[in-house]
C-alpha positions as a printed Julia matrix, in Angstrom:
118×3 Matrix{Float64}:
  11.11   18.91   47.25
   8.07   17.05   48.64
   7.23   15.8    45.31
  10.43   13.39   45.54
  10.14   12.23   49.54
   9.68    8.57   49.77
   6.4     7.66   50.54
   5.56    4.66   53.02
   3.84    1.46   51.91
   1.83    0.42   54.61
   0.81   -3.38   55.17
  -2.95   -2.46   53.59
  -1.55   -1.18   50.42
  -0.05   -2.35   47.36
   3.27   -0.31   46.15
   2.94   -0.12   42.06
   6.32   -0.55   40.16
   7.63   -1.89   37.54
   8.23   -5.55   39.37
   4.74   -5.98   40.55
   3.27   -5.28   37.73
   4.77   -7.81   35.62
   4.16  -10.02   38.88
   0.78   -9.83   38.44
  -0.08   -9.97   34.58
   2.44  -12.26   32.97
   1.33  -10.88   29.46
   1.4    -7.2    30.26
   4.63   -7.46   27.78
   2.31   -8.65   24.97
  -0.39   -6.11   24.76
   1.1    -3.84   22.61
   1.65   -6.54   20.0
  -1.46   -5.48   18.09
  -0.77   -2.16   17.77
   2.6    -2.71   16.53
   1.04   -4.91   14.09
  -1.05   -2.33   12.64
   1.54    0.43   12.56
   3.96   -2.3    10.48
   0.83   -2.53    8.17
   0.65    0.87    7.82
   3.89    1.65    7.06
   3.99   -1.65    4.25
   1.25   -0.09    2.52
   3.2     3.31    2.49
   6.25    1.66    1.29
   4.54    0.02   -1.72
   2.57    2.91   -2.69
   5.55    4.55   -2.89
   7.81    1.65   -4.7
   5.41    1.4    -7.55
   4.46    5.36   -7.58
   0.75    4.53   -6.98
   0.6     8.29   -5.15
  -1.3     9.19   -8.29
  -4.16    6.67   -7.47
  -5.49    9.29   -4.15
  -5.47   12.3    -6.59
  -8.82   13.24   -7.6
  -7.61   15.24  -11.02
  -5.25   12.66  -12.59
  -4.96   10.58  -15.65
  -3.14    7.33  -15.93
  -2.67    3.82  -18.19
  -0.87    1.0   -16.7
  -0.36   -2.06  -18.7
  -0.13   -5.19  -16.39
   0.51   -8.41  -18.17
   0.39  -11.82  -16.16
   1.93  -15.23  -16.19
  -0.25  -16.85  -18.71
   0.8   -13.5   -21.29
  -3.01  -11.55  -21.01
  -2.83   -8.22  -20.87
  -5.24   -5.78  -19.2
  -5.07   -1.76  -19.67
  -5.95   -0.04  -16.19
  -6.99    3.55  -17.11
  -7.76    6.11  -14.68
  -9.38    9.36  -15.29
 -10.35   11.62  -12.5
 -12.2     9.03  -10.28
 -12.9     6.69  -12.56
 -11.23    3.77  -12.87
 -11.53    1.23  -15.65
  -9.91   -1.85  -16.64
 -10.05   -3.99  -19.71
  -8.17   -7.49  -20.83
  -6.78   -7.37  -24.23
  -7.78  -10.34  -26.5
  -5.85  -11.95  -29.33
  -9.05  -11.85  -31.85
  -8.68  -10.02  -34.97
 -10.33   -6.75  -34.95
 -12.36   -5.46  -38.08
 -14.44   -2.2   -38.94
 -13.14    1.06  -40.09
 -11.87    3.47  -38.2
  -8.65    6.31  -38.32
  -5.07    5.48  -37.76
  -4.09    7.07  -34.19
  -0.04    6.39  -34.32
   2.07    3.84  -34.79
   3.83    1.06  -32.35
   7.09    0.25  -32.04
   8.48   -2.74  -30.3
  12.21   -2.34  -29.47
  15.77   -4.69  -29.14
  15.4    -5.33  -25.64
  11.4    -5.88  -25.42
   9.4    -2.87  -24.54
   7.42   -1.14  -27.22
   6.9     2.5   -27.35
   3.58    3.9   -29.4
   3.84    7.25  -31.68
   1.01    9.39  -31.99
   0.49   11.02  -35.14
C-alpha cells in the first residue's frame, strides 16, 4: 500500500501531471503527428498492393505480364521473371521477317481480347 500514499510536493519541486505538462510545451499534443504520418503511409502502400494484387512483385520465384495502356492509347508490356523486371512500349509500325505462328488473338463484344496459344 505505500506504492499508492500521496506524496508531498514541496515548494522546491515541480509535481508532473498531465496539466503541467501541457502548461509548459503548448505543442506536446503535436509531436506524434509524424509518426502517425508514416504509419498512414504505411498502411496506403499496403492497401494498394493489395487492391491491384501487386503481392506477386516481393516474390523472388514468380512470373508475370501486365499490360498497362495510357491516355494517349500506348501500350507497354511489364514482364517479370524471377527478379527481373522488364518493360517495353508497343509501337504501331508494321512488323516484317519470318518467324512461327505462336496462337491466335481474339478481341471480344465488350473490349478485352483474350490470346490462344497453339
Amino acid at each position: 500500500m505505500r506504492y499508492f500514499t500521496k506524496r508531498r510536493v514541496g515548494p522546491g519541486r515541480k509535481r508532473y501531471d498531465s496539466e503541467s505538462i501541457s502548461e509548459e510545451d503548448p505543442m506536446a499534443a503535436v509531436a506524434n503527428l509524424f509518426d502517425v504520418g508514416l504509419v498512414f503511409i504505411v498502411a496506403l502502400i499496403v492497401t494498394l498492393f493489395s487492391a491491384y494484387h501487386l503481392q506477386d512483385l516481393f516474390d523472388q520465384n514468380s512470373e508475370f505480364t501486365i499490360m498497362k495502356k495510357n491516355k494517349n492509347g500506348e501500350m507497354e508490356i511489364i514482364t517479370k521473371k524471377g527478379q527481373k523486371i522488364e518493360a517495353m512500349k508497343v509501337s504501331k509500325k508494321k512488323a516484317s521477317g519470318q518467324g512461327e505462328r505462336l496462337g491466335v488473338a481474339y478481341r471480344l463484344q465488350d473490349g478485352s481480347m483474350v490470346y490462344v496459344p497453339e
